[in-house]
C-alpha positions in Angstrom: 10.1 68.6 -34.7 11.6 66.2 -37.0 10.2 65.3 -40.2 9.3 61.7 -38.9 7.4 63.5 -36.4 5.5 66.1 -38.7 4.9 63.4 -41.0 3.6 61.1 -38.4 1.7 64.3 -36.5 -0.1 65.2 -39.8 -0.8 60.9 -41.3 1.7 62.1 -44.9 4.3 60.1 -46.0 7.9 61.8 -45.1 8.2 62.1 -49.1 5.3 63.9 -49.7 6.4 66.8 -46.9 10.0 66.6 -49.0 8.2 67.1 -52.1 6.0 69.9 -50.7 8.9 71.5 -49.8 10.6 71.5 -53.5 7.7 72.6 -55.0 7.3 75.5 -52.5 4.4 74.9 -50.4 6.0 74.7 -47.2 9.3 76.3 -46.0 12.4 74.7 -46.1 13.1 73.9 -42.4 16.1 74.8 -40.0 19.0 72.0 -40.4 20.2 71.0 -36.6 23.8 70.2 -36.2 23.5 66.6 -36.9 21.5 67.2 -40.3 18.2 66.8 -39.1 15.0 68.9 -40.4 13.7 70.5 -37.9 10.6 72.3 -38.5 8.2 74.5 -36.5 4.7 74.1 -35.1 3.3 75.6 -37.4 4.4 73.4 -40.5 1.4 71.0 -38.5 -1.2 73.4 -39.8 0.2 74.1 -43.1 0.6 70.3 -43.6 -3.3 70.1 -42.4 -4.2 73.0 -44.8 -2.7 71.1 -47.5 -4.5 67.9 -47.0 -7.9 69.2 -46.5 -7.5 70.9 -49.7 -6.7 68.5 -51.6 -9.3 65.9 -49.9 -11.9 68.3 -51.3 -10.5 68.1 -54.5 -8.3 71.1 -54.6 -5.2 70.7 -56.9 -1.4 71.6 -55.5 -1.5 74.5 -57.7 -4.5 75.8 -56.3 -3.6 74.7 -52.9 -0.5 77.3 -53.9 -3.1 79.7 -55.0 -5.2 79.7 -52.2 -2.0 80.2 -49.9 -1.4 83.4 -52.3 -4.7 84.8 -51.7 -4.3 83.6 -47.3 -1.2 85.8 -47.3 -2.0 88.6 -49.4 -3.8 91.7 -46.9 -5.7 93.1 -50.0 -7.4 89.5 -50.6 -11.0 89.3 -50.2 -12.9 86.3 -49.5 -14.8 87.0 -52.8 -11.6 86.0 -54.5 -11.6 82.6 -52.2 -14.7 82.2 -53.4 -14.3 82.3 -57.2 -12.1 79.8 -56.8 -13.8 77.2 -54.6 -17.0 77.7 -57.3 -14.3 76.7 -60.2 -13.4 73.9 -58.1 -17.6 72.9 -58.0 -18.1 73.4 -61.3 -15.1 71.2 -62.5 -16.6 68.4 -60.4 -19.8 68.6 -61.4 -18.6 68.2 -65.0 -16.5 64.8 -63.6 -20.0 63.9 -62.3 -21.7 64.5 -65.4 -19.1 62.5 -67.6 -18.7 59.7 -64.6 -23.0 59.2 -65.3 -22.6 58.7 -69.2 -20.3 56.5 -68.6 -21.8 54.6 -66.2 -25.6 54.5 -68.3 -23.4 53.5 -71.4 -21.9 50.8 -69.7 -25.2 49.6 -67.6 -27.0 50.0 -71.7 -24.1 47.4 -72.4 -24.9 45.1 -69.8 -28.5 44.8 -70.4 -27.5 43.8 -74.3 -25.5 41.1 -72.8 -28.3 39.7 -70.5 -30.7 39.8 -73.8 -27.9 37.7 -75.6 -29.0 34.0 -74.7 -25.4 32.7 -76.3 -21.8 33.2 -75.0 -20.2 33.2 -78.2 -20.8 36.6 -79.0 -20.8 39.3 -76.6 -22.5 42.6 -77.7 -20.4 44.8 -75.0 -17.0 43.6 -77.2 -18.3 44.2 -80.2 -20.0 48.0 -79.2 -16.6 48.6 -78.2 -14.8 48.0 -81.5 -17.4 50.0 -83.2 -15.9 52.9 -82.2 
């Protein structure tokens, strides 16, 4: 399969499968005679691993990691695990930081619907408090 294919088979962008393949997360594929990639089945799934990983927030280095642990025979899911907890508790600290700044900024708002004049606005001047 060609990368136009894979790409189109797995919804990436042809650079991002290049790019994937310099950073090591998939296989440099066969060349054919007239300089065409041509990768395998399989490079489908790996391409699908990849982007399900990283929809569910999983960075290209622990994408890398988790292909580490797939391949090694001594892994234990414990170890898969670990890693997808990390991955929990890094977004629920995103969470957390995403909700202060959304109350500070809803606490702002409400000090500019108290303010009956346009000249001053209480959001700009919080801001240069800081």
């Amino acid at each position: 399969m060609t990368i136009g294919q894979l790409a189109k088979a797995v919804n990436l962008n042809i650079q991002t499968i290049r790019y994937y393949e310099r950073i090591g997360l998939i296989n440099k594929p066969d060349i054919s005679e007239s300089g065409y990639r041509i990768y395998p089945e399989k490079a489908v799934n790996i391409l699908r691993f990849i982007k399900h990983a990283k929809d569910i927030g999983f960075s290209l280095s622990q994408v890398s990691e988790l292909f580490s642990l797939n391949n090694n025979k001594y892994n234990t899911c414990s170890n898969v695990k670990k890693l997808a907890k990390e991955k929990v508790y890094e977004i629920d600290k995103k969470i957390n930081s995403l909700n202060l700044m959304r109350n500070e900024l809803l606490n702002l708002i409400s000090l500019c619907e108290e303010k009956n004049n346009n000249l001053e606005c209480p959001i700009l001047d919080n801001l240069f408090k800081v």
